[in-house]
C-alpha angles and dihedrals in degrees: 000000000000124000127168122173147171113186139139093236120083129247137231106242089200101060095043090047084046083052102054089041092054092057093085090263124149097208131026121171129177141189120203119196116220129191109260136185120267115247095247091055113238105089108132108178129334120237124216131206134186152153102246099211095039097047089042092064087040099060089034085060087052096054098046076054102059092038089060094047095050137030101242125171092198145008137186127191121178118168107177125206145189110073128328137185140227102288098018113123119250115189134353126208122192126175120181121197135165086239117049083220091068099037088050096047093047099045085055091049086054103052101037086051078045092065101044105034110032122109102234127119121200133212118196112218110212131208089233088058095259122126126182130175123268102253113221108262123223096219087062086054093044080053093051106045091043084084096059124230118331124248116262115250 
């Protein structure tokens, strides 16, 4: 199974983790991304942008990547976009293997290259009214580049 999405509606975690470990595998791990409060307080909803045709390669690439590092024998990625609220799930990574050491390896990969390559901006909606963009964080490069170069593909 491959699935790779990028879509305003939310997704059910449950039936995409049935799915992959339908799929004959031995391991599957996942990591879901939920909207959180900003340590300050005063977050009301996030708000992500994107370029369709641009982010869905990209993810697509992500995904080829991961698939060359490890032996999966699935992979889900949905990022979802438009505005969400506290609570509201934002992206979902799933990686089945026939071994957990590689699902869980491969889920992280995804996630951390989620978070620096990715073409998504983010808007933070405030309870006063204000809103101002999401700047990039070093600690999500440090966790990037932790995994070395990616494979050509």
């Amino acid at each position: 199974m491959r699935l790779v999405a990028v879509q305003e509606q939310d997704f059910d975690p449950g039936s995409l983790l049935a799915a992959l470990g339908g799929s004959g595998s031995g391991g599957v791990a996942s990591f879901i991304g939920i909207v959180r409060q900003t340590p300050g307080g005063g977050l009301r909803a996030l708000h992500l942008e994107h370029y369709p045709g641009m982010t869905q390669t990209a993810l697509e690439r992500l995904v080829d990547e991961a698939q060359s590092r490890w032996a999966l024998t699935g992979c889900v990625v949905i990022h979802r976009v438009g505005r969400l609220e506290l609570g509201q799930n934002i992206v979902f990574t799933a990686t089945a293997s026939a071994h957990r050491a590689e699902a869980l390896a491969a889920t992280a990969y995804l996630i951390d290259q989620l978070k620096t390559r990715a073409p998504f901006w983010k808007a933070e909606e405030m309870e006063d009214g204000t809103t101002h963009w999401v700047e990039a964080r070093a600690s999500d490069d440090e966790a990037a580049a932790a995994w070395g170069n990616p494979p050509a593909l």
